[in-house]
C-alpha positions in Angstrom: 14.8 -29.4 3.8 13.2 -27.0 6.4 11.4 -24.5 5.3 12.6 -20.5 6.3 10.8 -17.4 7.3 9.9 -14.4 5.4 12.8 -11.5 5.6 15.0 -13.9 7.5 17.6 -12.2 10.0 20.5 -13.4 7.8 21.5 -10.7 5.6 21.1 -10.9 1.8 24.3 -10.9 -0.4 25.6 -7.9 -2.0 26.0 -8.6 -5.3 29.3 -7.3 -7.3 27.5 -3.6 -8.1 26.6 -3.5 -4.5 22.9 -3.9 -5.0 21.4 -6.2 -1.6 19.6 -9.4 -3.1 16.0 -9.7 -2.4 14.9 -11.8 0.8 12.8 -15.1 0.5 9.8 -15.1 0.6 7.9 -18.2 0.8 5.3 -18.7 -2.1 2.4 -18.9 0.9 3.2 -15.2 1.7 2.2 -14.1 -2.0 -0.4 -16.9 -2.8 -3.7 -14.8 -4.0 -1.9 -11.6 -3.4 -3.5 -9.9 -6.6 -6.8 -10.8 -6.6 -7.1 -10.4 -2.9 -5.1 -6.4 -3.3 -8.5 -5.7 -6.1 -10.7 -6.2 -3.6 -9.1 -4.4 -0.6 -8.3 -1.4 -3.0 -12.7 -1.6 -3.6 -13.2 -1.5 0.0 -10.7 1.3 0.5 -12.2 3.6 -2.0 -15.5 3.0 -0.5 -14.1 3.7 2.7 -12.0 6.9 1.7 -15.0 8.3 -0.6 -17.0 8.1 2.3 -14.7 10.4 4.7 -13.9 12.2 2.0 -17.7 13.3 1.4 -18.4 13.6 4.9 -15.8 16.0 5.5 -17.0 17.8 2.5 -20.3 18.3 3.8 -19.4 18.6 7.5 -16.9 22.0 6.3 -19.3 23.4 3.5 -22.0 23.2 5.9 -19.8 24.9 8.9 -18.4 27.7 6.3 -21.9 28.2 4.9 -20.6 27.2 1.5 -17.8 29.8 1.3 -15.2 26.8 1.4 -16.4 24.9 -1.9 -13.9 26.1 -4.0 -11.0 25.1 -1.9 -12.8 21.6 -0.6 -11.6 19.8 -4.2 -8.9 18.5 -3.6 -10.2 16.9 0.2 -10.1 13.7 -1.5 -6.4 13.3 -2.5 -5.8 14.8 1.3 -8.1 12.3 2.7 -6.7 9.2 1.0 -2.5 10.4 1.4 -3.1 10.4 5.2 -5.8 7.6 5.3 -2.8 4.9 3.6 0.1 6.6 6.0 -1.6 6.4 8.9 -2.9 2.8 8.6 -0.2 1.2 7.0 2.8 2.9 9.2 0.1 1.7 12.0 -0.1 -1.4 13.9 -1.8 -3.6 11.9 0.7 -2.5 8.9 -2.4 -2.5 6.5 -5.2 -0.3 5.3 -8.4 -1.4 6.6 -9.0 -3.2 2.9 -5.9 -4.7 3.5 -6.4 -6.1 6.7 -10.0 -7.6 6.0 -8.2 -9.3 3.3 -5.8 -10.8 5.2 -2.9 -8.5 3.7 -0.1 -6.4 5.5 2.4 -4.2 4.1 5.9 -4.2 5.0 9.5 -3.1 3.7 11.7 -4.6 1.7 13.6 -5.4 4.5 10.7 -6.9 6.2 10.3 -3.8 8.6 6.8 -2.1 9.2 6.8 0.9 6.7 7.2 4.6 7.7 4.5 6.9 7.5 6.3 8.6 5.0 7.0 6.0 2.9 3.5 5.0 3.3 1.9 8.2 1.9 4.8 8.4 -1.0 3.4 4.1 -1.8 -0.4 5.8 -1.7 0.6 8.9 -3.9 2.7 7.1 -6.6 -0.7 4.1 -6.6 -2.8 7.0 -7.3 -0.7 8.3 -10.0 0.0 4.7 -11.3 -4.0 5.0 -12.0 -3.4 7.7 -14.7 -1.4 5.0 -17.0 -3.6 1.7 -16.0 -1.1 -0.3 -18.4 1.7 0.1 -15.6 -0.7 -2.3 -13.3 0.3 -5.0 -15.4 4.1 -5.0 -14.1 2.7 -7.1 -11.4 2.0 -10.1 -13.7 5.9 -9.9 -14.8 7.4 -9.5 -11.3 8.2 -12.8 -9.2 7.0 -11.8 -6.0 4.1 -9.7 -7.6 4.7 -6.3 -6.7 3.3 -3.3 -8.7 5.3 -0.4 -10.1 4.4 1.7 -7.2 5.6 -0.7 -4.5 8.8 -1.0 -6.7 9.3 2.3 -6.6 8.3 2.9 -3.0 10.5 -0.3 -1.8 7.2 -1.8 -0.1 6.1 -5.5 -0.5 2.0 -6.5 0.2 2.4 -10.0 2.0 -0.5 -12.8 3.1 -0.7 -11.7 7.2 1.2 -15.0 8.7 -1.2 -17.3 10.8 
């Protein structure tokens, strides 16, 4: 039996209520996925807290502290366009992601959007408020949380 690639170009069946089946993916791809997403989202924080308090300080300093009232909400800015920018980039993962040896993709197997990107990093962010809904990723077969569920995105070992 040979063995087949990730997001194959065969298309999935359509089921009778029209709903495309899922493509393979090869138990390698997910092998360590959880463990190794904890760690890159730890070394993304880091890395967004950081921007995100140097641009605080770089614009309170430059508005001679008229801007702290409406600097707030820099971190939620920060981090949307921080996972949309580098996982709709070239390397199709955050930089957590990709010293991890993770990439994100569509559930097609395409690179994901920008858009869809910041929409994944929004709905993680919110999934934060109910930690419970983490969990969903120990009851899904190819380990996906709520918010890539939701956001039709897959986390994926980079292949070698």
């Amino acid at each position: 039996m040979t063995e087949r690639e990730p997001f194959s170009s065969r298309e999935p069946p359509i089921n009778p209520i029209g709903v495309r089946a899922a493509p393979y993916i090869p138990p390698q791809a997910l092998e360590g996925v959880r463990t190794r997403r904890i760690i890159a989202v730890m070394l993304d924080l880091i890395l967004v807290s950081g921007m995100s308090a140097a641009l605080f300080v770089a614009l309170f300093i430059l508005s001679a502290g008229l801007s702290a009232f409406i600097l707030p909400p820099l971190f939620p800015i920060v981090a949307f366009l921080y996972n949309g920018l580098t996982v709709s980039g070239r390397r199709m993962a955050t930089p957590g992601m990709a010293f991890m040896d993770l990439e994100m993709r569509t559930m097609d197997g395409d690179p994901v959007p920008f858009l869809q990107a910041a929409v994944h990093a929004v709905l993680f962010y919110i999934t934060w408020l109910f930690p419970p809904l983490l969990l969903v990723s120990l009851f899904t077969s190819d380990k996906r949380c709520l918010h890539d569920i939701l956001a039709d995105v897959i986390v994926l070992r980079r292949s070698s």
